[in-house]
MARBA-3410 file (N, C-alpha, C, O; in Angstrom, 1 decimal):
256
104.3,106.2,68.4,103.3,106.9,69.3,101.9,106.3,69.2,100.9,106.8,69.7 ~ 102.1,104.8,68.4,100.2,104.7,68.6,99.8,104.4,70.2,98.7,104.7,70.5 ~ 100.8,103.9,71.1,100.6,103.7,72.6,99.7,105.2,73.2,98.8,105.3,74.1 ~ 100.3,106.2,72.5,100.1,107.3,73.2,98.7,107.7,72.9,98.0,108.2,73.7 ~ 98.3,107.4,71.1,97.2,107.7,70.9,96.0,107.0,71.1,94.9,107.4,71.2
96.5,105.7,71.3,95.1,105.5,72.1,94.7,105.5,73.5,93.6,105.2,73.9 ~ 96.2,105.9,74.3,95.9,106.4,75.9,95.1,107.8,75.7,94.4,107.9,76.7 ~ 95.1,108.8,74.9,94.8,109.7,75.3,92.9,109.7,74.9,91.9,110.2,75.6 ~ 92.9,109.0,73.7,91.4,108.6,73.6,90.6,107.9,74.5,89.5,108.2,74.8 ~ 91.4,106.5,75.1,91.0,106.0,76.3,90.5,106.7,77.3,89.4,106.7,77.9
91.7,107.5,77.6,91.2,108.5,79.1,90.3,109.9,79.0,89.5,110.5,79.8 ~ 90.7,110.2,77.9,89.0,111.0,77.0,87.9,110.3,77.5,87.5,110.6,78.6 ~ 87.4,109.1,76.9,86.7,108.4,77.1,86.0,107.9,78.9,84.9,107.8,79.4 ~ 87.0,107.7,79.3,87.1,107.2,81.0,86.2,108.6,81.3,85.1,108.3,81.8 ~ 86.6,109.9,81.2,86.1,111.4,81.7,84.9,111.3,81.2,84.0,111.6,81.9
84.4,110.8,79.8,83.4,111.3,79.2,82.7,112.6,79.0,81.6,113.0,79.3 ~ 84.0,113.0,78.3,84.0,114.1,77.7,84.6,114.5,76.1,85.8,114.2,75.8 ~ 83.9,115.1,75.2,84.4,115.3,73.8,86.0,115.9,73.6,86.8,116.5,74.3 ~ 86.1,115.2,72.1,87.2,115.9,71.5,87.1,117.2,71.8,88.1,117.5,72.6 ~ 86.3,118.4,71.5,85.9,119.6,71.8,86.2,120.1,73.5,87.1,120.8,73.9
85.7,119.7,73.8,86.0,119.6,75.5,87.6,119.7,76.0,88.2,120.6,76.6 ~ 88.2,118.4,75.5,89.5,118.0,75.6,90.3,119.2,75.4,91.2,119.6,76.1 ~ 89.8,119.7,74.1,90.8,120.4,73.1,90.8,122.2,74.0,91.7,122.9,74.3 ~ 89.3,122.3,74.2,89.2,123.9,75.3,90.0,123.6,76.2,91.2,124.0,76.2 ~ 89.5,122.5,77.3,90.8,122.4,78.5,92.1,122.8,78.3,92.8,123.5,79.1
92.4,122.1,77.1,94.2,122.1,76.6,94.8,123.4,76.1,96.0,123.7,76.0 ~ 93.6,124.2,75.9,94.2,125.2,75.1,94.6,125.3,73.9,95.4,126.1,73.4 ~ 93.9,124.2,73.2,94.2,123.7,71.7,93.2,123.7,70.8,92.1,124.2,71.1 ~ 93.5,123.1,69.7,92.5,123.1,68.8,91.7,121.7,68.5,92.4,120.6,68.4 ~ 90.3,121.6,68.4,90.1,119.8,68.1,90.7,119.1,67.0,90.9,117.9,66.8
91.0,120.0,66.4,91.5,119.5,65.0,93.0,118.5,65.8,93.3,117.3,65.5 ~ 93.6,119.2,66.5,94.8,118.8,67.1,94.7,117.7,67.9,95.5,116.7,67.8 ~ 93.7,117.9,68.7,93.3,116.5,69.7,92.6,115.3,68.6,92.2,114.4,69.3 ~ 92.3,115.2,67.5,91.7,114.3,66.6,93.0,114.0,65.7,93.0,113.0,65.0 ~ 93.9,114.6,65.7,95.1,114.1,65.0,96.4,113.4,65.9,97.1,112.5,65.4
96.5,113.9,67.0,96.6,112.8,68.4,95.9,111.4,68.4,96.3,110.3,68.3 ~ 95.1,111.7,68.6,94.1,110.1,68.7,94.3,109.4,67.9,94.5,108.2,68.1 ~ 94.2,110.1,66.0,94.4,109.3,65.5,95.6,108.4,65.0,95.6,107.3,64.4 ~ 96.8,109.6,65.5,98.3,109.5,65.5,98.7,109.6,64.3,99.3,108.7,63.8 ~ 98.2,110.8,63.7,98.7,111.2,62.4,100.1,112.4,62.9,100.9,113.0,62.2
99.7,112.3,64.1,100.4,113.6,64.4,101.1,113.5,65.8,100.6,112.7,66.6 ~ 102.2,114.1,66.3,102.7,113.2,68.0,102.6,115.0,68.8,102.9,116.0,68.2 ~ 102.3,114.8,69.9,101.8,116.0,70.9,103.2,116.4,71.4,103.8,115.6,72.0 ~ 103.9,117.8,71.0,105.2,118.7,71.7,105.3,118.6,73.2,104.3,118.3,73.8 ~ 106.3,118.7,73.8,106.3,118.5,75.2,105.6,119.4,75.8,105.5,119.3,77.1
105.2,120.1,75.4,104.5,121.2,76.2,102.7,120.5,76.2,101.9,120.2,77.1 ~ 102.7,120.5,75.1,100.9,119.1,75.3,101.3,118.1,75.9,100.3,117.6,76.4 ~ 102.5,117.3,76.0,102.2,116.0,76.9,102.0,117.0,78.5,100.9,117.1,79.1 ~ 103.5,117.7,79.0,102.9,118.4,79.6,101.7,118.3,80.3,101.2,117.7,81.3 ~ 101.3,118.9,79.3,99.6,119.6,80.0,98.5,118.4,80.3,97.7,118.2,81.2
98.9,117.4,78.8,97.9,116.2,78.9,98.4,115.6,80.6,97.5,115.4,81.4 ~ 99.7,115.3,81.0,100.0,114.5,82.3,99.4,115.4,83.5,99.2,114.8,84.5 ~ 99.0,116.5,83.3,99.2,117.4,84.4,97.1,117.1,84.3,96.5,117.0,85.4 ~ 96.4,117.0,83.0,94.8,116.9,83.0,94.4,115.9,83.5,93.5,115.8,84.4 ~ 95.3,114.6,82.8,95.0,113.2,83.4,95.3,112.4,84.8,95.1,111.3,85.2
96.4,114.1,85.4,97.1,113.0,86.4,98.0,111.8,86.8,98.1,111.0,87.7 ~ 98.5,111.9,85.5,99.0,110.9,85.1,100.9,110.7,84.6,101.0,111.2,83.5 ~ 102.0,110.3,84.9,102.9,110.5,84.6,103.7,110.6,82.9,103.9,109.5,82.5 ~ 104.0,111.4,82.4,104.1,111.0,80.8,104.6,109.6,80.4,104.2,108.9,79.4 ~ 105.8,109.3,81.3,106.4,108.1,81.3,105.1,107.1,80.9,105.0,106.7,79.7
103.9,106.9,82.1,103.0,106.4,81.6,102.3,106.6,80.6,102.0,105.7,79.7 ~ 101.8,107.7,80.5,101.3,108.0,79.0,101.6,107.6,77.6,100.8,107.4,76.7 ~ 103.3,107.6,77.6,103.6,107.2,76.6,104.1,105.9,76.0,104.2,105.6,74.8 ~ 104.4,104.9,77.6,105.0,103.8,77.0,103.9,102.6,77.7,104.2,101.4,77.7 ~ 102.7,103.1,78.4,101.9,101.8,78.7,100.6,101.9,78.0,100.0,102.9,78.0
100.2,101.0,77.4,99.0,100.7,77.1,97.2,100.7,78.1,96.6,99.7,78.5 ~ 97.0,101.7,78.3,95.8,101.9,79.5,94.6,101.3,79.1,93.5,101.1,79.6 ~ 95.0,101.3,78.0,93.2,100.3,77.2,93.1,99.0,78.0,92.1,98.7,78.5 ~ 94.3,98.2,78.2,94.1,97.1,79.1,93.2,97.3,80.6,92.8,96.3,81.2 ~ 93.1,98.4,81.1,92.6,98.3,82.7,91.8,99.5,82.1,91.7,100.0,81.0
91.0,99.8,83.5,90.3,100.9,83.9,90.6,101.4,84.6,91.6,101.2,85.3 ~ 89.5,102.6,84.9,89.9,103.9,85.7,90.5,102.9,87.3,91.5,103.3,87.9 ~ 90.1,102.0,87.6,90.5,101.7,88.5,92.3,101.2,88.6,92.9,101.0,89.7 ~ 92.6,101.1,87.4,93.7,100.8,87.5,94.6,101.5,88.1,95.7,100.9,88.4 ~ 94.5,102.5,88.4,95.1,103.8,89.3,94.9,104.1,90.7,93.8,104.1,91.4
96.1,104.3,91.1,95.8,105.1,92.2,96.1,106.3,92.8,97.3,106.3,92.8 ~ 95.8,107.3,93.3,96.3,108.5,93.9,97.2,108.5,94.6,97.1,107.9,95.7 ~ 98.6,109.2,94.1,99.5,109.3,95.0,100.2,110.7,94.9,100.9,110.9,93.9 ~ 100.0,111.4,95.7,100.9,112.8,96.3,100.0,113.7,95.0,100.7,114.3,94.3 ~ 98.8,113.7,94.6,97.9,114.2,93.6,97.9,114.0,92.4,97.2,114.6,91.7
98.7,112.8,91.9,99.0,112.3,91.0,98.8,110.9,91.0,99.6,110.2,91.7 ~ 97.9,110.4,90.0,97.7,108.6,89.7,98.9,108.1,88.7,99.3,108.6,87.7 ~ 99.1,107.1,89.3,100.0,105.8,89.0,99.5,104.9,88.4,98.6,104.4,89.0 ~ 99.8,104.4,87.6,99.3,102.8,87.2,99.7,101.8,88.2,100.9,101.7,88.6 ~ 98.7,101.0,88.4,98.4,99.9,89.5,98.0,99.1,89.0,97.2,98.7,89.9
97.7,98.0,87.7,97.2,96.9,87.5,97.1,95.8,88.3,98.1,95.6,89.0 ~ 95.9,95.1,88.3,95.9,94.4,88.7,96.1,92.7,87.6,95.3,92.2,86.9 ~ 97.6,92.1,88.1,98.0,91.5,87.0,97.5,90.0,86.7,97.7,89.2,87.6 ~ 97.0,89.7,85.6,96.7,88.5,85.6,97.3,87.2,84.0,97.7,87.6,82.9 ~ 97.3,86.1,84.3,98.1,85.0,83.9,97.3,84.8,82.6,96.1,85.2,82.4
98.2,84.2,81.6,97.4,83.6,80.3,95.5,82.9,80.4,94.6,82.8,79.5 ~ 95.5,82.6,82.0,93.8,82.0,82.4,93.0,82.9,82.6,91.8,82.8,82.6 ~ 93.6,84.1,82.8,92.5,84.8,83.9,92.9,84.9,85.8,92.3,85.4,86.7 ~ 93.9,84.3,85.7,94.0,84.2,87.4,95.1,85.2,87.8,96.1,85.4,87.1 ~ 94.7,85.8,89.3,95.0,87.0,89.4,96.6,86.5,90.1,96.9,85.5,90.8
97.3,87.5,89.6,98.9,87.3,90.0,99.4,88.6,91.4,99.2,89.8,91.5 ~ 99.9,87.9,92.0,100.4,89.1,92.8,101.7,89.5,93.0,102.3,88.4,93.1 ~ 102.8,90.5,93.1,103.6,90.6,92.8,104.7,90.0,94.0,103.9,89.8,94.9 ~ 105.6,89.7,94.4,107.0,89.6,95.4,107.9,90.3,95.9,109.1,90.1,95.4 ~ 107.5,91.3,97.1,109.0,92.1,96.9,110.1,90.7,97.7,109.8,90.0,98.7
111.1,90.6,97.2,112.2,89.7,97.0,112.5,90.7,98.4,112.1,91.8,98.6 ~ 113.6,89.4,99.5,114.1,90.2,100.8,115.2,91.4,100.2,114.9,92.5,100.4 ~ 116.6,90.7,99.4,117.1,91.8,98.5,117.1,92.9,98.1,118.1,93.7,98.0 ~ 115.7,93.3,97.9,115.2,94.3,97.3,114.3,95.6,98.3,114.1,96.9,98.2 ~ 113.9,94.4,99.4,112.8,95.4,100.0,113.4,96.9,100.5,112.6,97.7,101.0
114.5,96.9,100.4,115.4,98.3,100.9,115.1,98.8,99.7,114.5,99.8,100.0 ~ 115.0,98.8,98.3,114.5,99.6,97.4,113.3,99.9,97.5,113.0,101.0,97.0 ~ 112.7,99.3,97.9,111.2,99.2,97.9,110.3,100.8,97.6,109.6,101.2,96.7 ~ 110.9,101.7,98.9,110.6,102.8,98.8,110.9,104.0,97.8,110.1,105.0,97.8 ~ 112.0,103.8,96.9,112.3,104.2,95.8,111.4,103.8,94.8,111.0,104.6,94.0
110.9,102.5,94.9,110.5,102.2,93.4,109.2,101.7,93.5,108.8,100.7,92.9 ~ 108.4,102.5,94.5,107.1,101.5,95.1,106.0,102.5,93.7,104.8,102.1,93.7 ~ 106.3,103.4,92.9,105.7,104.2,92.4,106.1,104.1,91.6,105.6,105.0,90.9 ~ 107.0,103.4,90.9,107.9,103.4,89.4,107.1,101.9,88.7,107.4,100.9,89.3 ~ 106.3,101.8,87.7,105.6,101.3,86.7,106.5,100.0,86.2,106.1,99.0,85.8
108.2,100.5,86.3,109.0,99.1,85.5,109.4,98.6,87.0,109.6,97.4,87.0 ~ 109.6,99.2,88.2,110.3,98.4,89.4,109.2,97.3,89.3,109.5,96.2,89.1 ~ 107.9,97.8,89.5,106.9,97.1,90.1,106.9,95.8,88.7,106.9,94.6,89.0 ~ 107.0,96.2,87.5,106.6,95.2,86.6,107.6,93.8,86.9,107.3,92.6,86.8 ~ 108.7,94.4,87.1,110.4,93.2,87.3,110.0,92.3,88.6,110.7,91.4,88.8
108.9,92.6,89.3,109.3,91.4,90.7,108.3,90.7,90.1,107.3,91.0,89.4 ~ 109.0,89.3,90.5,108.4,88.2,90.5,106.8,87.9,91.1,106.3,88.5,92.1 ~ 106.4,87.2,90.4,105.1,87.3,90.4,104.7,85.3,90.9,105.4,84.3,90.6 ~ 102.9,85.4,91.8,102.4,84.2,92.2,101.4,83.9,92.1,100.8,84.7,91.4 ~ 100.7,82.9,92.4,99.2,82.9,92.2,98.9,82.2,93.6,99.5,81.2,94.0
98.0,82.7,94.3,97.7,82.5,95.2,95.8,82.4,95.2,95.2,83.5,95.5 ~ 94.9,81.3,94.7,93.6,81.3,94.4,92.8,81.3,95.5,91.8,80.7,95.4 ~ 93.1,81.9,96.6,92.2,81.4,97.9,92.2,82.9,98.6,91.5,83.1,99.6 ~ 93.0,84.2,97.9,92.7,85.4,97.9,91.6,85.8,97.7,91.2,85.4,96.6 ~ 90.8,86.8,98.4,89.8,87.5,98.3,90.0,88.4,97.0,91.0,88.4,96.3
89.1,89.2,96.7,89.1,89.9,95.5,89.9,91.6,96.1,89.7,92.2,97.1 ~ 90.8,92.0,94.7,91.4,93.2,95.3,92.9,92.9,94.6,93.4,92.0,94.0 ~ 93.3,94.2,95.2,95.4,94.2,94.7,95.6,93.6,96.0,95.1,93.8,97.0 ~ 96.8,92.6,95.4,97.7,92.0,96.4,99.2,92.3,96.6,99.8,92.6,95.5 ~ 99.9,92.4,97.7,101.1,92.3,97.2,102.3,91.4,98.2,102.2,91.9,99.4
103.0,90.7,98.3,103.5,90.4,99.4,105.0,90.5,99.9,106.0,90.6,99.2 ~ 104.9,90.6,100.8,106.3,91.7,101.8,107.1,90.7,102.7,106.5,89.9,103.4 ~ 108.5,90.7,102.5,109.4,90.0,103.7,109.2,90.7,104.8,109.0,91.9,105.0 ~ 109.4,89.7,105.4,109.1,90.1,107.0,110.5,90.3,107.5,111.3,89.8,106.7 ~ 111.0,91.0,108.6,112.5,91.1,109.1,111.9,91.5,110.6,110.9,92.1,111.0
113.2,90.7,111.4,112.9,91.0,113.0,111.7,90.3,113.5,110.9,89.7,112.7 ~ 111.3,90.2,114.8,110.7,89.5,115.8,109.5,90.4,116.6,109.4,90.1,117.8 ~ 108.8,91.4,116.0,108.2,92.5,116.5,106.9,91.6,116.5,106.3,91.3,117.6 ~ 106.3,91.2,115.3,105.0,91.0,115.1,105.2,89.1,115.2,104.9,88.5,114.2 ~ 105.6,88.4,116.4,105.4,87.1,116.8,103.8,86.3,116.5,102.7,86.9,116.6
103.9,85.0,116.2,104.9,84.2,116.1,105.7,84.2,114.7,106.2,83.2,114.2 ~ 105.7,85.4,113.9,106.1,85.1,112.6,107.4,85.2,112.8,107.9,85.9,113.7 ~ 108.3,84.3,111.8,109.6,84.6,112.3,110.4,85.3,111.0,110.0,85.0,109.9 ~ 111.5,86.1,111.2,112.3,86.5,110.2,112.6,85.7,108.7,113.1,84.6,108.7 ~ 112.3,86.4,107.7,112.3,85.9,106.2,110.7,85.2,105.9,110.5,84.6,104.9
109.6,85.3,106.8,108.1,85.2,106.4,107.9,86.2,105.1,108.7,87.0,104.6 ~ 106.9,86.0,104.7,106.4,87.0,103.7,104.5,87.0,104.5,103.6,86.2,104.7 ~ 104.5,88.3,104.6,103.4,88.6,104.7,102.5,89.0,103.5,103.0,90.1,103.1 ~ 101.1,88.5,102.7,100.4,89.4,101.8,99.5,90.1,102.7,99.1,89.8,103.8 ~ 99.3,91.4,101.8,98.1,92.3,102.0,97.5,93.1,100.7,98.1,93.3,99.7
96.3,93.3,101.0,95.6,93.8,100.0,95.4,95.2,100.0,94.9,95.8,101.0 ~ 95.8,96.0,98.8,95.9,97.3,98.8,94.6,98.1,99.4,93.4,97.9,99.1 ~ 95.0,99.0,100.5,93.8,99.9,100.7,94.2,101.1,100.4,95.2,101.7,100.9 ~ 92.9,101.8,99.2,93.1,103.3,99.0,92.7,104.4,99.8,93.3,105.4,100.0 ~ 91.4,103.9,100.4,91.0,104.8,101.2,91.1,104.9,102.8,90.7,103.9,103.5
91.7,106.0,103.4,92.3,105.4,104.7,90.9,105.5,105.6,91.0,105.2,106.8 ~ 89.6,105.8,105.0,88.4,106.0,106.2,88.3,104.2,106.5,88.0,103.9,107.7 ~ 88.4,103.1,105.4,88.7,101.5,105.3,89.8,101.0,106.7,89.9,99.8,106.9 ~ 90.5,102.0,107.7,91.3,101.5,108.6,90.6,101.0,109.4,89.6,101.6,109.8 ~ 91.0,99.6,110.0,90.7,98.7,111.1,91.3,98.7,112.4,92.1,97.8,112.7
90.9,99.6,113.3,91.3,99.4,114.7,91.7,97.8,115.1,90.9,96.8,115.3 ~ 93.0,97.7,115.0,93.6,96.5,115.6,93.7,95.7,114.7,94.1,94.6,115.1 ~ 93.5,95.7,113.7,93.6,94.7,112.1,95.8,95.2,112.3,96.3,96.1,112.9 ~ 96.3,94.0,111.4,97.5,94.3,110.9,97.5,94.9,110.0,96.4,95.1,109.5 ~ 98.5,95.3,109.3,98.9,96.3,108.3,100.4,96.4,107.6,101.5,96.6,108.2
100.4,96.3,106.5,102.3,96.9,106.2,102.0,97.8,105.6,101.5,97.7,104.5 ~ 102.3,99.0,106.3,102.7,100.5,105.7,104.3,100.7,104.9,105.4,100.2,105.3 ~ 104.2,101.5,104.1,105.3,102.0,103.7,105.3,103.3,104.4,104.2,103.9,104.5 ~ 106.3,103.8,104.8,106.7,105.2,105.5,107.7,106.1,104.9,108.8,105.7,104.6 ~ 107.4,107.2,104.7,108.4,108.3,104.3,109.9,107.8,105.1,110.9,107.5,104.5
109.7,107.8,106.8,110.8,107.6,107.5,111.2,106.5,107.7,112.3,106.2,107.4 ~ 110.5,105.7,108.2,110.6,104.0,108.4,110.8,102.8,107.4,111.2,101.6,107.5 ~ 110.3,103.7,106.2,110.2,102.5,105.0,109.3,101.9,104.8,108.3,102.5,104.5 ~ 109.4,100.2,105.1,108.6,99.3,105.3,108.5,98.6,106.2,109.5,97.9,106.3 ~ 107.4,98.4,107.3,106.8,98.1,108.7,105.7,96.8,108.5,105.1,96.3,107.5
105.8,96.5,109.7,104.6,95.5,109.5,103.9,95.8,111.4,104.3,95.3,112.4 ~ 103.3,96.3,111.4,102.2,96.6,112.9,101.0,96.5,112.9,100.6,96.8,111.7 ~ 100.1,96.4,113.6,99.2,96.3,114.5,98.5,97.7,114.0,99.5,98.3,113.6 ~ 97.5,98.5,113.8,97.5,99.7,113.6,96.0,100.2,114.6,95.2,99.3,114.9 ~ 95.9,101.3,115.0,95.3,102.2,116.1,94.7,103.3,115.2,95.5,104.2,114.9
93.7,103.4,114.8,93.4,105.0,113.3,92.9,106.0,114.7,91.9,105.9,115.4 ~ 94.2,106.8,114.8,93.8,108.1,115.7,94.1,109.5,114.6,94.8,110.5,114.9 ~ 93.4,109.3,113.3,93.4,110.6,112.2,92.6,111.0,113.1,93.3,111.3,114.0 ~ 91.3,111.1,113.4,90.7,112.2,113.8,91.1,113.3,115.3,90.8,114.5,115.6 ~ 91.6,112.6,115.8,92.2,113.1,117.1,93.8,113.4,116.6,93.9,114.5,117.3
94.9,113.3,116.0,96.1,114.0,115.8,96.6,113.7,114.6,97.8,114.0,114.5 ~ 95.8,112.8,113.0,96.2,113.0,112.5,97.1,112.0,112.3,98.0,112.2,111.4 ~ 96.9,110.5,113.0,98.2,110.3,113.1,97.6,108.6,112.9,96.3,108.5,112.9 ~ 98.4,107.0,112.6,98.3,106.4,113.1,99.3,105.6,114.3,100.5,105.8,114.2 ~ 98.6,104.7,115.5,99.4,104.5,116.5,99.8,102.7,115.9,99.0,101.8,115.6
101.3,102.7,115.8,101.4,101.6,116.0,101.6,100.7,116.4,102.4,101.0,117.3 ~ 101.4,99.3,116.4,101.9,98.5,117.5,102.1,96.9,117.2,101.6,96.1,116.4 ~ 103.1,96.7,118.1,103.9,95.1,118.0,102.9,94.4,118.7,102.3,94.8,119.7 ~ 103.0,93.3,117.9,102.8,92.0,119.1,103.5,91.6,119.9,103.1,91.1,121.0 ~ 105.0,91.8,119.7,106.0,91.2,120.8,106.1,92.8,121.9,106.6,93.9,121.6
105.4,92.4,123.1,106.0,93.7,123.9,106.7,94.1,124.4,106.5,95.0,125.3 ~ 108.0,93.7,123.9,109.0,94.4,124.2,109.5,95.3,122.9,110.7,95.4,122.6 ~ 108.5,95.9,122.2,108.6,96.8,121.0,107.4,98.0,122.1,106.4,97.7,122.7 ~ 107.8,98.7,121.9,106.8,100.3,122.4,105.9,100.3,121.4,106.2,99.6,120.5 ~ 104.8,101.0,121.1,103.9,101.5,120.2,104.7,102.6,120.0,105.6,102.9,120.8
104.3,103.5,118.6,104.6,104.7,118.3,103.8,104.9,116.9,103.3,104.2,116.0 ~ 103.8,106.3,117.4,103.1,107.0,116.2,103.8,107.7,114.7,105.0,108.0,114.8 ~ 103.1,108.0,113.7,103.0,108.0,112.7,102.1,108.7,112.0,100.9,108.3,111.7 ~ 102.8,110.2,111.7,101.5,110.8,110.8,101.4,110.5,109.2,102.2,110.3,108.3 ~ 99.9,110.7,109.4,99.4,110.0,108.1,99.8,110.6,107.3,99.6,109.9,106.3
100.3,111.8,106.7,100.8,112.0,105.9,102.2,111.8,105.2,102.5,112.3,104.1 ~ 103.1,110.8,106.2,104.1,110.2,105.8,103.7,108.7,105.4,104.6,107.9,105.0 ~ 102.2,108.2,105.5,101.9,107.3,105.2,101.8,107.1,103.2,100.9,107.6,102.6 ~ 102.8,106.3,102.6,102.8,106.5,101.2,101.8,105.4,100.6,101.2,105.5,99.5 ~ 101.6,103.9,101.7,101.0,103.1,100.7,100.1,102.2,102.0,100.8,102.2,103.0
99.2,101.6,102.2,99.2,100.4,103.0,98.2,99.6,102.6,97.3,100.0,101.8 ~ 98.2,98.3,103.1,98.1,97.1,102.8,97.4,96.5,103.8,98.1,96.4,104.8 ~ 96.5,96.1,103.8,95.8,95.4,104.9,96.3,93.5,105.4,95.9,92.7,104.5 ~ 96.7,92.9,106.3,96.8,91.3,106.0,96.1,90.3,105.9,95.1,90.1,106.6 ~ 96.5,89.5,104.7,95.7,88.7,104.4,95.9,87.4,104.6,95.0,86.5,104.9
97.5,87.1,104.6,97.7,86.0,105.3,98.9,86.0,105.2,99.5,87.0,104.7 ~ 99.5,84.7,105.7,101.6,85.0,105.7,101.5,83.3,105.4,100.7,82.3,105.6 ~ 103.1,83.6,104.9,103.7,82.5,104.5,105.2,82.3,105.2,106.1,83.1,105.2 ~ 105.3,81.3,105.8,106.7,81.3,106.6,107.4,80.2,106.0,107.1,79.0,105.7 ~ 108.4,81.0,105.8,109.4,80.1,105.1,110.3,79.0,105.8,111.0,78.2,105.2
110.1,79.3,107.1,111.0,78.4,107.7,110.2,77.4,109.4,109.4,77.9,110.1 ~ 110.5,76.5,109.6,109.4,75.5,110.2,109.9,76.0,112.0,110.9,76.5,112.4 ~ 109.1,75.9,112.4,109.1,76.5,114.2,110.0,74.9,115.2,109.7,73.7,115.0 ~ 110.6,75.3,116.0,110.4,73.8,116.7,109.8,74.6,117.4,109.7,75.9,117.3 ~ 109.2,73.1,118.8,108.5,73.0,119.9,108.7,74.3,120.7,107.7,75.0,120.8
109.9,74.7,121.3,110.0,75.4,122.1,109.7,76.8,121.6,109.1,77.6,122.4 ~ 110.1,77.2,120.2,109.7,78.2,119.6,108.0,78.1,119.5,107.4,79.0,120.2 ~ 107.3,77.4,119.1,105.8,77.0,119.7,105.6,77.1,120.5,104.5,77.6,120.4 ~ 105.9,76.9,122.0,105.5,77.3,123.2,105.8,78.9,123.6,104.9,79.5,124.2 ~ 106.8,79.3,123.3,106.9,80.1,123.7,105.9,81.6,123.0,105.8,82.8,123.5
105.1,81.1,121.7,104.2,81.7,120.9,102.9,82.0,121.6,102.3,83.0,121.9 ~ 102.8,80.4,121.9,100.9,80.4,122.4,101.3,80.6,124.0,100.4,80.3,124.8 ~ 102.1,80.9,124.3,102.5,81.5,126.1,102.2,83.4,125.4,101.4,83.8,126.1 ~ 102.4,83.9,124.8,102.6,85.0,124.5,101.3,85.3,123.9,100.8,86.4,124.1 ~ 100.6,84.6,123.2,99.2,84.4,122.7,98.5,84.7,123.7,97.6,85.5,123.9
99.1,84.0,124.3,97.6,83.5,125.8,97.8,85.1,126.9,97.0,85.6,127.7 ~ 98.9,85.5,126.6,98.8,86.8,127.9,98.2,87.7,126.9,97.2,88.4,127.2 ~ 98.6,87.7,126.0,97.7,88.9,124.9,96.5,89.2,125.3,95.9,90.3,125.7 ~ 96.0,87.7,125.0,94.7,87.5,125.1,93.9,87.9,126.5,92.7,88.2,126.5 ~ 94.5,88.0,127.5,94.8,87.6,128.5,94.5,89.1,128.8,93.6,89.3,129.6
95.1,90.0,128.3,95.5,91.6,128.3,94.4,92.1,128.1,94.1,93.1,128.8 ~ 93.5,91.7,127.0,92.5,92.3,126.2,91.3,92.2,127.3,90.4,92.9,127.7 ~ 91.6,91.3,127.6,90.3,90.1,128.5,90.0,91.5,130.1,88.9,92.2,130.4 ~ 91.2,91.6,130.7,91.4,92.5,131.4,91.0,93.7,131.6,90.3,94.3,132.4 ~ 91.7,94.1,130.2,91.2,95.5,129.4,89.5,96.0,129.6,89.0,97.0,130.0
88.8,94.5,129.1,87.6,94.4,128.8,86.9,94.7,130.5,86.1,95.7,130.8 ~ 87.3,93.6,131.5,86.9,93.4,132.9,86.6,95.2,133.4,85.5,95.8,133.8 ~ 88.1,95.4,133.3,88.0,97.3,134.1,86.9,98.3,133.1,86.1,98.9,133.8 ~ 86.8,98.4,132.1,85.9,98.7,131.3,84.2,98.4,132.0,83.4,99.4,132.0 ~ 84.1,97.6,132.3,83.1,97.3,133.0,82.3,97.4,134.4,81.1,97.4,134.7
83.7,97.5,135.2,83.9,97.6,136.1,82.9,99.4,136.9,83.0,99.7,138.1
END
């Protein structure tokens, strides 16, 4: 139990708030929360309980990860309850990001909140990343051109959804859909919702309320695994070019 006792002094600490403090919240005694910390003594399930339910925090984590390594930031909010999210780095100092493997990405949604799924994927270093959580995602299907099936896209975790970029990409994870990769539209204030959308148009836009929204990720860049010929190149920057082409339009009647 010493893991436990120095998480609970750690996250004491993080609140900055006394033993005394701790101990009224809990419904205990200080004497009890000083024999915890010091781990002369191990907390009944009914105190971890309560400690998971103060700190927001899962007991699983509480008891078998070490939180002295990161800070409050190490967390994130999810369904009212923080997860551990480190941000992982190599024997140098250099920040690692994790892989969801193609195999796997059907689990993805199961285990996008489980502490040991996320620890087991393979890990990269990519040093030309901006600062932030990274993570990177197989691509599947032909929606978001010219990338082609078996790409990996990275993105950088966004916690807060007011950070959404009208027309920036995005890979959301979804209650219903899973894992997506679109175009994104932030219509929360009008329904609540985001609109998504392909680059290849023969995909519809569709919507998505944000509160099936479990995780998303902003793009930072992609990596394709596999080399284009010519014709698949032309037929890119022909599709590029009406895009562009669309917006340009867009812009004209606007004016008009």
């Amino acid at each position: 139990m010493k893991t436990l006792s120095k998480n609970i002094s750690h996250l004491r600490e993080l609140k900055r708030i006394t033993q005394e403090t701790l101990a009224e919240d809990l419904g205990i005694t200080r004497s009890r929360v000083s024999s915890y910390e010091e781990g002369r003594s191990a907390p009944p399930i009914e105190v971890l309980i309560k400690l998971s339910d103060y700190f927001k925090l899962p007991i699983d984590v509480l008891v078998r990860h070490d939180l002295t390594k990161g800070s409050d930031h190490s967390f994130i909010e999810l369904r009212n309850q923080r997860v551990l999210f480190p941000i992982t780095i190599d024997s140098e100092d250099n920040n690692l990001i994790e892989v969801v493997p193609v195999k796997t990405s059907a689990g993805y949604l199961a285990g996008y909140d489980d502490p040991e799924y996320i620890e087991q994927l393979e890990k990269i270093q990519l040093p030309f990343l901006p600062t932030g959580k990274h993570r990177a995602f197989p691509i599947k299907g032909d929606s978001m051109l010219p990338l082609k099936p078996g790409s990996y896209v990275v993105g950088k975790f966004i916690e807060d959804r007011r950070d959404i970029m009208d027309g920036r990409s995005y890979i959301l994870l979804t209650q219903n859909d899973g894992m997506v990769y679109k175009r994104v539209k932030d219509q929360i204030k009008d329904n609540n919702t985001l609109l998504l959308i392909s680059d290849n148009p023969q995909y519809h836009p569709y919507e998505v309320p944000i509160e099936e929204v479990l995780e998303l990720w902003e793009f930072t860049c992609s990596i394709n695994t596999q080399e284009y010929d010519p014709h698949e190149l032309k037929i890119s920057s022909i599709l590029e070019m009406f895009n562009s082409l669309g917006v340009e339009l867009e812009a004209l009647k606007k004016s008009l």
